[in-house]
N, C-alpha and C positions, 0 to 999 in steps of 0.2 A: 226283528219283528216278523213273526208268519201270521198269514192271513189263507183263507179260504175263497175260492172260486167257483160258483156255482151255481148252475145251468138245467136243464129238465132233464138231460140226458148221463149229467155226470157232475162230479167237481174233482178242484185239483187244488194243492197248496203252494203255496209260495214263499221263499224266504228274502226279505227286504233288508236292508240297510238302515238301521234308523235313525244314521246322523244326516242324512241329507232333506233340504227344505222341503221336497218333493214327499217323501214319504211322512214328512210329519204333516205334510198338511192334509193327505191321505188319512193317516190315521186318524185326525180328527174328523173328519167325514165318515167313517166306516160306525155303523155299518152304511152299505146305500144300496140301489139297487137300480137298474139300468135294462139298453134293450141291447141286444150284439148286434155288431155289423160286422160282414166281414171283407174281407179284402186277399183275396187271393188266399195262402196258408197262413192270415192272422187273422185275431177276429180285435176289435177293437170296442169301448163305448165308453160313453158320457160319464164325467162321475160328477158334474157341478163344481169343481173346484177348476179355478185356475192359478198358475205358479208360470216364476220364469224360468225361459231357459237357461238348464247350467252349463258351467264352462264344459263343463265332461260330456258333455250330449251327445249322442254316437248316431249314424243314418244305418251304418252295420252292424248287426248284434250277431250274435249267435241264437240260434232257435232255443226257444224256452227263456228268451231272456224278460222280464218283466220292465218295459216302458211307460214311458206318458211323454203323451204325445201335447205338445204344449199348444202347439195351431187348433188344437182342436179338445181340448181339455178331456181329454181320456187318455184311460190305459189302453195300450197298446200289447199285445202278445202273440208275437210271431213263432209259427212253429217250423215254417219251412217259406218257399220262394213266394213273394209279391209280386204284382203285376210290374214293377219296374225293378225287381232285382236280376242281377246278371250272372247268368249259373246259377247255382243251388243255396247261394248265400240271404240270409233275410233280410233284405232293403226297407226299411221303414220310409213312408211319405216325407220326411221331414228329420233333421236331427230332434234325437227325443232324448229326456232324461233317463239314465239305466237305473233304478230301485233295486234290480236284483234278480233271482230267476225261480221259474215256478219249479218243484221239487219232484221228482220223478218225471216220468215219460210226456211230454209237450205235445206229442201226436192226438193226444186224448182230445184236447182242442179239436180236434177235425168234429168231434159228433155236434160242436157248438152251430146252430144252423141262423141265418140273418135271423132280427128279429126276436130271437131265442131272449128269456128275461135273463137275467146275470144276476146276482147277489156277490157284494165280497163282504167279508166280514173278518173283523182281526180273531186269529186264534189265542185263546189264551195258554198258556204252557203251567200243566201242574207240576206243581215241586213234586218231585218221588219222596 
């Protein structure tokens, strides 16, 4: 499943997983629309759904990795260090679900500013 992210300044795509609990219950919520917060190199928000934690919930991802954060019922998307990561690795607040990761360059995130509105929305893929 890919989905779009997008903000005043930019957007970015993403490719998901769509056998896990976490992204179906996403999809059924998308489209939505939210306000950013951000936190050191992620920006995070709301999306109204909550889900539990999976076994596979990681607190280390890799930058660009697409999260949800289950404490706090958003996605999560780290592009580089948090206030509590150690070195250059992206620490999330909490183990979170990995969905997948956004597609091209993750730094684009930086123009995301607090506050900033969000839209995700699923893409749909045309047959050639």
């Amino acid at each position: 499943m890919q989905i779009r992210i997008s903000w005043p300044a930019g957007n970015i795509t993403a490719t998901l997983d769509a056998d896990t609990p976490t992204t179906q219950a996403l999809a059924k919520a998308l489209p939505l629309t939210s306000s950013a917060c951000t936190w050191g190199e992620e920006i995070y928000f709301d999306t109204g759904i909550a889900v539990s934690r999976e076994t596979d919930a990681r607190q280390v991802v890799e930058p660009g990795t697409v999260a949800f954060w289950t404490d706090g019922d958003a996605l999560a998307l780290p592009y580089g260090p948090t206030p509590i990561s150690r070195g250059g690795e992206c620490r999330l607040a909490s183990p979170c679900n990995v969905l997948g990761s956004l597609d091209g360059d993750a730094r684009v995130l930086a123009t995301v500013r607090n506050g900033d509105p969000i839209r995700v929305e699923r893409v749909e893929l045309i047959d050639e």
